[in-house]
PyMOL CGO cylinders between C-alpha atoms (Angstrom):
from pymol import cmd
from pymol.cgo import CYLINDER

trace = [
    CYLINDER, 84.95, 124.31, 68.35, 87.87, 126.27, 69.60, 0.3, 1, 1, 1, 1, 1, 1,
    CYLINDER, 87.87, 126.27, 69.60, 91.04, 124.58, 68.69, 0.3, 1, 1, 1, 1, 1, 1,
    CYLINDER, 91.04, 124.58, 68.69, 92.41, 126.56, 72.10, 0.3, 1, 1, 1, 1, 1, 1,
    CYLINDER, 92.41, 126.56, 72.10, 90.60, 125.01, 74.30, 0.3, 1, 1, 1, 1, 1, 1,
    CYLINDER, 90.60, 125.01, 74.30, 92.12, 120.86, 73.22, 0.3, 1, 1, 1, 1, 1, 1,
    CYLINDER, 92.12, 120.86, 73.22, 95.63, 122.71, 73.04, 0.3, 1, 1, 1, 1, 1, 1,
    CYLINDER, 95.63, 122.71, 73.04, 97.69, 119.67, 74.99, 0.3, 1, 1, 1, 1, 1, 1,
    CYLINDER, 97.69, 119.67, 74.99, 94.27, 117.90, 76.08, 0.3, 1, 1, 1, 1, 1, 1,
    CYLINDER, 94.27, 117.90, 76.08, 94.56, 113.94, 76.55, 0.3, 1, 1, 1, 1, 1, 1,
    CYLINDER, 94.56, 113.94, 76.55, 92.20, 112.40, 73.61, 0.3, 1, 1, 1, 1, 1, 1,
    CYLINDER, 92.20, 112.40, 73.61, 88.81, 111.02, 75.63, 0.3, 1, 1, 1, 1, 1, 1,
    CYLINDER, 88.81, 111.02, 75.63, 85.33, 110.87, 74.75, 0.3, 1, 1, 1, 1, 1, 1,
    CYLINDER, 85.33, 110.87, 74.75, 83.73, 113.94, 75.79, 0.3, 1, 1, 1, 1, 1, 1,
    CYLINDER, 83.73, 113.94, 75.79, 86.05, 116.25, 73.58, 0.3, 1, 1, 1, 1, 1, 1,
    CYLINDER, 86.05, 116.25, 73.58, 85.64, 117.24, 69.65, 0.3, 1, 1, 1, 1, 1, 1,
    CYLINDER, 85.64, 117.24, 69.65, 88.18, 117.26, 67.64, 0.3, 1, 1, 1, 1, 1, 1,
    CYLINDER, 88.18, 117.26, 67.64, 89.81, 118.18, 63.91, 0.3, 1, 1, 1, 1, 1, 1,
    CYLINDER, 89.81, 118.18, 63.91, 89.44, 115.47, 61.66, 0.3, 1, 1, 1, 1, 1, 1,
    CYLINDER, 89.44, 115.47, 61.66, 91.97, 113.95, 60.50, 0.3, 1, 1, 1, 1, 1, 1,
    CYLINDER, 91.97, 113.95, 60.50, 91.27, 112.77, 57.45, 0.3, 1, 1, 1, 1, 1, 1,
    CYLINDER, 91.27, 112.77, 57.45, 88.93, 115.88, 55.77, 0.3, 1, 1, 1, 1, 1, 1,
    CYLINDER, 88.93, 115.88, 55.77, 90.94, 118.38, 57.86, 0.3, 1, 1, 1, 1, 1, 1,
    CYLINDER, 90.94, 118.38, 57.86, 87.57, 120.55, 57.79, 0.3, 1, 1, 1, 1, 1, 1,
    CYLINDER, 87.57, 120.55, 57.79, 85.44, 118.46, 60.05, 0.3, 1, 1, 1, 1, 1, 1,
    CYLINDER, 85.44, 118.46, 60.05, 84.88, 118.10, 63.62, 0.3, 1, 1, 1, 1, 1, 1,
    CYLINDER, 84.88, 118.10, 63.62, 85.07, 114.90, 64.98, 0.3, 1, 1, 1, 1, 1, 1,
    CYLINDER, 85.07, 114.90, 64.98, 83.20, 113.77, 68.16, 0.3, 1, 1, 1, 1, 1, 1,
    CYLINDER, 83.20, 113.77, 68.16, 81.55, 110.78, 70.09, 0.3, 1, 1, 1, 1, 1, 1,
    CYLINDER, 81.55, 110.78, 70.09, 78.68, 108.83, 68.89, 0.3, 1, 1, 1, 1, 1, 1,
    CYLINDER, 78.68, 108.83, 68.89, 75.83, 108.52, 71.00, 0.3, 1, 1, 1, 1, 1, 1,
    CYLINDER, 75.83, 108.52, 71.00, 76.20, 105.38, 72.88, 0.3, 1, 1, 1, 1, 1, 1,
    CYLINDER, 76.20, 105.38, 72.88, 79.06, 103.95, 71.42, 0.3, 1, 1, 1, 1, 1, 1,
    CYLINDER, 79.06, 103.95, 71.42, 82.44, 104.26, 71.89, 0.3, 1, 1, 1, 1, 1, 1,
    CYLINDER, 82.44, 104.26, 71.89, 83.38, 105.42, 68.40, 0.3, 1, 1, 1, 1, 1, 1,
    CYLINDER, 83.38, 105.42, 68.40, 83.97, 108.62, 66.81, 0.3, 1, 1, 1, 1, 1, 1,
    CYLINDER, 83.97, 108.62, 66.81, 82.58, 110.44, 63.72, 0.3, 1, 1, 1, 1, 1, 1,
    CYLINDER, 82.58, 110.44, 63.72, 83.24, 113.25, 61.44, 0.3, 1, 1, 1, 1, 1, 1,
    CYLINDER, 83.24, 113.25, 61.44, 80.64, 115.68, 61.06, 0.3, 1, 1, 1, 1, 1, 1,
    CYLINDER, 80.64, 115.68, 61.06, 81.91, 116.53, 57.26, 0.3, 1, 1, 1, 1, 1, 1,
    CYLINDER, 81.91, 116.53, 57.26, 83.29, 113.64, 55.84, 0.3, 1, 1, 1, 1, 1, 1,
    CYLINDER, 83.29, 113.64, 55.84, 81.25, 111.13, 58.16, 0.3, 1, 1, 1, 1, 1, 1,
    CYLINDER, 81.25, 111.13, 58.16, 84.27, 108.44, 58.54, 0.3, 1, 1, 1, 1, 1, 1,
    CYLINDER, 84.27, 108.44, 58.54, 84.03, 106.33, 61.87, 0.3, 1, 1, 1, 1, 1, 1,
    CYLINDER, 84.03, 106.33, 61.87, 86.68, 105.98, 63.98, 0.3, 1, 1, 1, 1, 1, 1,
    CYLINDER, 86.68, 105.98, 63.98, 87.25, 103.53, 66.79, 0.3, 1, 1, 1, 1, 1, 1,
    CYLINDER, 87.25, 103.53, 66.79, 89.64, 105.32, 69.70, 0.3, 1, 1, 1, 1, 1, 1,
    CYLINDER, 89.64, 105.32, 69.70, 92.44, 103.48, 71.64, 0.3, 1, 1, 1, 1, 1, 1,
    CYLINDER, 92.44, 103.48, 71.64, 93.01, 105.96, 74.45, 0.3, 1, 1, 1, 1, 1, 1,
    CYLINDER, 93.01, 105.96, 74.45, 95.50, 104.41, 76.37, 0.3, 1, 1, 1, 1, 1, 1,
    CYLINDER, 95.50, 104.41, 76.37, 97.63, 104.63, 72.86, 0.3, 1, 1, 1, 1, 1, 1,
    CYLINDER, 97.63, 104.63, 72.86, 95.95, 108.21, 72.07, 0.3, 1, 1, 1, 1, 1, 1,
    CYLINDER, 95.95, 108.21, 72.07, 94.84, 106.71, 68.57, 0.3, 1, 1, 1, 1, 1, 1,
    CYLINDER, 94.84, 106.71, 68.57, 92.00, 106.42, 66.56, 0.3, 1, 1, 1, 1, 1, 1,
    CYLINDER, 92.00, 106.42, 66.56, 92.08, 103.87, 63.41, 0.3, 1, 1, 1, 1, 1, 1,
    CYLINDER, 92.08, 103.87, 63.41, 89.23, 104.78, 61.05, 0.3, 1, 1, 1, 1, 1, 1,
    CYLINDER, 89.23, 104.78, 61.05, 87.24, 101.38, 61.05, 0.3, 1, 1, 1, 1, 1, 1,
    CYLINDER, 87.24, 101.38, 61.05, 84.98, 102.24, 57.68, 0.3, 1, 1, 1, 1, 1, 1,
    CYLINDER, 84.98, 102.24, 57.68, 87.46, 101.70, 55.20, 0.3, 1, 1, 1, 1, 1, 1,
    CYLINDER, 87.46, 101.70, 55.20, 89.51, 98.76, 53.82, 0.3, 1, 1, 1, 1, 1, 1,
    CYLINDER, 89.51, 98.76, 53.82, 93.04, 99.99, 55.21, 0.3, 1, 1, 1, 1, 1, 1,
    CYLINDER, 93.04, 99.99, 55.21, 93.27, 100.72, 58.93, 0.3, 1, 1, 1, 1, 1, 1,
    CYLINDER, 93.27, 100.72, 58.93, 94.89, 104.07, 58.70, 0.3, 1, 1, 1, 1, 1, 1,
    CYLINDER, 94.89, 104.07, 58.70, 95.80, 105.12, 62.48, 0.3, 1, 1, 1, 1, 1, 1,
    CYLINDER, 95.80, 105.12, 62.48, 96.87, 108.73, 63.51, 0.3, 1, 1, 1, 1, 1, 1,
    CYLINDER, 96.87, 108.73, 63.51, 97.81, 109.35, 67.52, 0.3, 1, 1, 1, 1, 1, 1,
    CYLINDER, 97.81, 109.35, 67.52, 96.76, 112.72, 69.20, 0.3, 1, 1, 1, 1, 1, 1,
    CYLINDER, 96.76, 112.72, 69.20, 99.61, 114.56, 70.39, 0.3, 1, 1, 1, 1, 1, 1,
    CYLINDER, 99.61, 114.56, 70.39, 97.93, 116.93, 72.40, 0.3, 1, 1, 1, 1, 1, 1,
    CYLINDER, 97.93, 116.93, 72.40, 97.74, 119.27, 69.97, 0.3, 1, 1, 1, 1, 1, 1,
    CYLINDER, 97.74, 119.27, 69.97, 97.09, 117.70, 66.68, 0.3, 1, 1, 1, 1, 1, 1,
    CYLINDER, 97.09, 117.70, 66.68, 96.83, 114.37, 65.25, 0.3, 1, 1, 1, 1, 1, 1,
    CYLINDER, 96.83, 114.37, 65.25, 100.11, 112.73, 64.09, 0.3, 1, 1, 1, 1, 1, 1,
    CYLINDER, 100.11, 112.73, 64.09, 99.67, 109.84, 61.04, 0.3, 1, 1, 1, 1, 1, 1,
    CYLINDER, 99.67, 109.84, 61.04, 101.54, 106.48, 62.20, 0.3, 1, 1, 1, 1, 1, 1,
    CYLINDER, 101.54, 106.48, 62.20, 103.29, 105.35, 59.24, 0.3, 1, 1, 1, 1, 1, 1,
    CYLINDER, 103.29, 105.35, 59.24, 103.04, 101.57, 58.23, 0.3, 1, 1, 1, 1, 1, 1,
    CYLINDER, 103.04, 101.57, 58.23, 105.37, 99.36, 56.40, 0.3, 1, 1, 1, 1, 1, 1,
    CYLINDER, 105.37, 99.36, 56.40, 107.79, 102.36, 54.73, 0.3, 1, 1, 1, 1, 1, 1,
    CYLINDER, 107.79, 102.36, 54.73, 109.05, 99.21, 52.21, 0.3, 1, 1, 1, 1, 1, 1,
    CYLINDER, 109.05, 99.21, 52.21, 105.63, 99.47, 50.91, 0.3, 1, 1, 1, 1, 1, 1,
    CYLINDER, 105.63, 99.47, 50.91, 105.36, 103.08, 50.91, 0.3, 1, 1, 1, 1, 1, 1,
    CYLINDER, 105.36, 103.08, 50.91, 108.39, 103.36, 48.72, 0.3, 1, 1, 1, 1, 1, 1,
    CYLINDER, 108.39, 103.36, 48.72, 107.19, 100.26, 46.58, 0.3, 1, 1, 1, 1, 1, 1,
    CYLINDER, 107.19, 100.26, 46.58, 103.50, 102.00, 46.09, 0.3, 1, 1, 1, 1, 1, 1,
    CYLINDER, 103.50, 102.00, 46.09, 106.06, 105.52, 45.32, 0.3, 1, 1, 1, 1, 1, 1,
    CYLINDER, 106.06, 105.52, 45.32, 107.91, 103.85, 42.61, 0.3, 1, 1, 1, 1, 1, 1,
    CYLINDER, 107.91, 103.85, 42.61, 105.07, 102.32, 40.76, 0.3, 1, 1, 1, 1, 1, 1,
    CYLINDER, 105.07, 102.32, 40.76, 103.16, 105.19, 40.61, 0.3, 1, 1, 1, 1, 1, 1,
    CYLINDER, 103.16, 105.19, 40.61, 106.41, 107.61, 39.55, 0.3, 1, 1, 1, 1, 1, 1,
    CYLINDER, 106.41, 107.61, 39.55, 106.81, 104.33, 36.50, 0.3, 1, 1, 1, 1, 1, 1,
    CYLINDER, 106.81, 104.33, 36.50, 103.08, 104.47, 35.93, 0.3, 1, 1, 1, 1, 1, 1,
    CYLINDER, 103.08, 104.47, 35.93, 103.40, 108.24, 35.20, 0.3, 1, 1, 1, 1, 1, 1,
    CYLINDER, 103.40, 108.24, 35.20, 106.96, 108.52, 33.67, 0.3, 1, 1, 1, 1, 1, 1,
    CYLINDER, 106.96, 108.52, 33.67, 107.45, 105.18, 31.34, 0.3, 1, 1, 1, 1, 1, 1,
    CYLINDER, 107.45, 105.18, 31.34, 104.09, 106.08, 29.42, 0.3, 1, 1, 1, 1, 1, 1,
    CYLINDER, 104.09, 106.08, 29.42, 104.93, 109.25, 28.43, 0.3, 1, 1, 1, 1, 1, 1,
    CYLINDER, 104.93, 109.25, 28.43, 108.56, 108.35, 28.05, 0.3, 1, 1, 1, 1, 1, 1,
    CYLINDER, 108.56, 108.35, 28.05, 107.56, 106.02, 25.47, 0.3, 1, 1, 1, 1, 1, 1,
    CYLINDER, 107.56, 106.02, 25.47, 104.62, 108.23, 23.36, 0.3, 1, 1, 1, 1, 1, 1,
    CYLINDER, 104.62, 108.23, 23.36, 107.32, 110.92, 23.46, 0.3, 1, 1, 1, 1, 1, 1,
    CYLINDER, 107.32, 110.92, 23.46, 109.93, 108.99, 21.95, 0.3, 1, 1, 1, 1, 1, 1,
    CYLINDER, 109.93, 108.99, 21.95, 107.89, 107.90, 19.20, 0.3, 1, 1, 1, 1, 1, 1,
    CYLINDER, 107.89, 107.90, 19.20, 106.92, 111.81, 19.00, 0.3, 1, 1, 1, 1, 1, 1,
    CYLINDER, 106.92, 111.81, 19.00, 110.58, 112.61, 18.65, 0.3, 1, 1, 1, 1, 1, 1,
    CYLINDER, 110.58, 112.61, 18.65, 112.18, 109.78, 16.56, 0.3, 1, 1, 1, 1, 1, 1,
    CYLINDER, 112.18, 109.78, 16.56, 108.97, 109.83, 14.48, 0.3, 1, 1, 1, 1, 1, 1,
    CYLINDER, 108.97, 109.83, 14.48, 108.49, 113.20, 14.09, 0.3, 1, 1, 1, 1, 1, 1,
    CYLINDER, 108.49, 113.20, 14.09, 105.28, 114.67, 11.50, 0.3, 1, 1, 1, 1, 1, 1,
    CYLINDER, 105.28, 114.67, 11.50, 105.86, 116.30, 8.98, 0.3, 1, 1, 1, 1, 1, 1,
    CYLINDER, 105.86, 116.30, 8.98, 106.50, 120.19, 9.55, 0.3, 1, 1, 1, 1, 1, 1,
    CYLINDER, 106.50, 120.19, 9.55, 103.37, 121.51, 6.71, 0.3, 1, 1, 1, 1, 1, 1,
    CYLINDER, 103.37, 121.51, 6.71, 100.58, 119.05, 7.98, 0.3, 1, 1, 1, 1, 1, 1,
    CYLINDER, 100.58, 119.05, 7.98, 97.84, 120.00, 9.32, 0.3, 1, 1, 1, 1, 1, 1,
    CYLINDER, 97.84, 120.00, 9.32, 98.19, 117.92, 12.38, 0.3, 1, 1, 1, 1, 1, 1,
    CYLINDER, 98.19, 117.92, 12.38, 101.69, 118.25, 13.41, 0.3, 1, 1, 1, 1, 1, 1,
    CYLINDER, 101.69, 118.25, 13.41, 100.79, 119.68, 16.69, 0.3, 1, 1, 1, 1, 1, 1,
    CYLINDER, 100.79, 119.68, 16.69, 99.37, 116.10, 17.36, 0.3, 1, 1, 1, 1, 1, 1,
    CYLINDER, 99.37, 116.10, 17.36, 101.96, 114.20, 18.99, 0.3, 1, 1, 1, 1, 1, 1,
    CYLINDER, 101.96, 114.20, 18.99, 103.18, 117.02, 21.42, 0.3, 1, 1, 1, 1, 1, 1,
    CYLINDER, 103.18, 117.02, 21.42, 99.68, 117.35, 22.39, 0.3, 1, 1, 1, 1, 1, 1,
    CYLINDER, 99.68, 117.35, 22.39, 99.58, 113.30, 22.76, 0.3, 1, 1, 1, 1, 1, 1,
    CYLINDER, 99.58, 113.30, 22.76, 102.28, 113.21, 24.91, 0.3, 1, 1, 1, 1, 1, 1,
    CYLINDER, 102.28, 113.21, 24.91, 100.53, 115.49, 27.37, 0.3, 1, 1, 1, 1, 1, 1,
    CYLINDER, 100.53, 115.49, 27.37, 97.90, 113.78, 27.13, 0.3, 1, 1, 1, 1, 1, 1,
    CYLINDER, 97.90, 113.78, 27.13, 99.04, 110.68, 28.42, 0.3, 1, 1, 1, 1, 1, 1,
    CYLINDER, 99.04, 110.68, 28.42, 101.04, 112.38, 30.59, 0.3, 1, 1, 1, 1, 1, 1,
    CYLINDER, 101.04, 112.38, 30.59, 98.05, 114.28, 32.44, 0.3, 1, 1, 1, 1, 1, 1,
    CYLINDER, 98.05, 114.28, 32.44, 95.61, 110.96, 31.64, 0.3, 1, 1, 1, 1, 1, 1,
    CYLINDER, 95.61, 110.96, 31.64, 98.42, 108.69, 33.91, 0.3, 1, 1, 1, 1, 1, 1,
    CYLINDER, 98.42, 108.69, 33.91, 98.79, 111.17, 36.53, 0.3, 1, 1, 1, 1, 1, 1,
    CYLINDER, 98.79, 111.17, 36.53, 95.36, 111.72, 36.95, 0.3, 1, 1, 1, 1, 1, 1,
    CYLINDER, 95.36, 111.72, 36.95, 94.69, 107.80, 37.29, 0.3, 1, 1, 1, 1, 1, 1,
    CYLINDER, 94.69, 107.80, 37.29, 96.93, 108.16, 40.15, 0.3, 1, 1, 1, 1, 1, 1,
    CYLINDER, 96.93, 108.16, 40.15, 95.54, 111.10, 41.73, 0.3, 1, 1, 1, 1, 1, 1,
    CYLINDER, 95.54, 111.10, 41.73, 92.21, 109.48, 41.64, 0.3, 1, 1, 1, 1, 1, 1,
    CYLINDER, 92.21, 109.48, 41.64, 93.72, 106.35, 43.84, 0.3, 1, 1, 1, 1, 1, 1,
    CYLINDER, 93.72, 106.35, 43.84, 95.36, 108.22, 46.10, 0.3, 1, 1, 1, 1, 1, 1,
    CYLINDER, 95.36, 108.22, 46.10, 91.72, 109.94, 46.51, 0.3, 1, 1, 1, 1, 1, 1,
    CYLINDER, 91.72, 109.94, 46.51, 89.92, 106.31, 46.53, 0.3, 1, 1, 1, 1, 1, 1,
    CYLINDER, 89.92, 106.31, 46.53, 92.72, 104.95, 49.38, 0.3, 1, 1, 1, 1, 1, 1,
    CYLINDER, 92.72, 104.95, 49.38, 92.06, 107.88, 51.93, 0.3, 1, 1, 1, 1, 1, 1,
    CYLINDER, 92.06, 107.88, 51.93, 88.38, 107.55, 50.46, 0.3, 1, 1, 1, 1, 1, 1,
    CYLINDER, 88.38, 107.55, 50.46, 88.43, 112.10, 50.37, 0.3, 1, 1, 1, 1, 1, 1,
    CYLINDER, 88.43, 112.10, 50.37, 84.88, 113.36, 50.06, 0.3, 1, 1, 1, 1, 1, 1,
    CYLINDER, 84.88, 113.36, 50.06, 85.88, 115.69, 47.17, 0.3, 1, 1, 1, 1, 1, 1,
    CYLINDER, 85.88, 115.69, 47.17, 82.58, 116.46, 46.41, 0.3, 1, 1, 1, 1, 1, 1,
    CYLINDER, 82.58, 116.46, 46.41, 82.06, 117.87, 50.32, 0.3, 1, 1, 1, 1, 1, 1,
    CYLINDER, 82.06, 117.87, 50.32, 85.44, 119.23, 50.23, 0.3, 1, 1, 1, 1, 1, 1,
    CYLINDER, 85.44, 119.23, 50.23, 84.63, 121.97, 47.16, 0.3, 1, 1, 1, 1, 1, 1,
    CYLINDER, 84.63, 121.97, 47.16, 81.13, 122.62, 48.06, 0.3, 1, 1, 1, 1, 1, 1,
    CYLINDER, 81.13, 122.62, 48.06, 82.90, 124.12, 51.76, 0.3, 1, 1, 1, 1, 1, 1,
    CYLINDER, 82.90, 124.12, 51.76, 85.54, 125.81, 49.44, 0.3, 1, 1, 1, 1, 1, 1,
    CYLINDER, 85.54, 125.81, 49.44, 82.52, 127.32, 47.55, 0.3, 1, 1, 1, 1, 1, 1,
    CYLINDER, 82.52, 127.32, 47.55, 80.58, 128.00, 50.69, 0.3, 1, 1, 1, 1, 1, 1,
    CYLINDER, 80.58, 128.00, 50.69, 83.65, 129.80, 52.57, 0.3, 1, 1, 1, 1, 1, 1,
    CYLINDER, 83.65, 129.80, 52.57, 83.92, 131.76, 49.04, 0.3, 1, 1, 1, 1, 1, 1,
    CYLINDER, 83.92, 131.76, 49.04, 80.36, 133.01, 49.00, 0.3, 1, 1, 1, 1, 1, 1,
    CYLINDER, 80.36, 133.01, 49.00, 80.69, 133.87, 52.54, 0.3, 1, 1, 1, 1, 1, 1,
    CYLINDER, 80.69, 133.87, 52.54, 83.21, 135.90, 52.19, 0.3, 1, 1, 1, 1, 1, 1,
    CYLINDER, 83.21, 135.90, 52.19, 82.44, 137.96, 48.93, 0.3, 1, 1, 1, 1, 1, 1,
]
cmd.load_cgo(trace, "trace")
């Protein structure tokens, strides 16, 4: 598909378009429905295009994104949430590692043991363990096909080389 030729189209039924949510996919009409689907990451969409939306349907929050013409445009929801989701995952990451590292520093090992590296090494530990947890939400709530998503990266690489 030629991303020239839906520059400042209307959003209908017989065009394909970038995917919103894989940003490497193409999505396009089902066969006789009136639905759309990503060819890479294979989320449905239903279309409003009156509004110029799509809401993906197969997942548990309706995320929504309106076509501009040119590119798709996320519609935020509820920014009290947002910023409540925000905070709880900064505390998640922060009070955790706040904590192991002040036990590391008001605790600290003895300077000729063998393990004195320990606690600095604990402290990134939970530091990277916390983050990742919420990395891998964030991936589970926009339901990213990681696996599909590196095995284009690796394609596009051998391609190339």
């Amino acid at each position: 598909m030629s991303h020239s030729s839906q520059s400042r189209t209307s959003l209908n039924y017989y065009g394909a378009y970038h995917c919103p949510v894989c940003r490497h996919g193409e999505i396009a009409t089902l066969p006789l429905m009136e639905a759309f689907a990503c060819n890479f990451c294979r989320h449905i969409f239903t279309a409003n295009l009156d509004k110029q939306a799509i809401t993906i349907a197969d997942s548990q929050v309706p995320l929504t994104w309106y076509w501009t013409g040119e590119s798709w445009q996320g519609i935020r929801s509820s920014q009290r949430i947002q910023w409540g989701y925000r905070f709880f995952a900064l505390a998640f990451v922060i009070l955790p590692t706040t904590i192991v590292g002040l036990g590391a520093y008001l605790f600290p090992p003895l300077p000729d043991s063998p393990l004195c590296w320990f606690p600095y090494f604990w402290v990134g530990f939970t530091f990277l363990a916390h983050l990742g947890c919420i990395v891998w939400l964030i991936l589970e709530y926009y339901q990213f096909p990681m696996a599909l998503y590196f095995e284009a990266l690796r394609d596009n690489f051998v391609s190339r080389g």
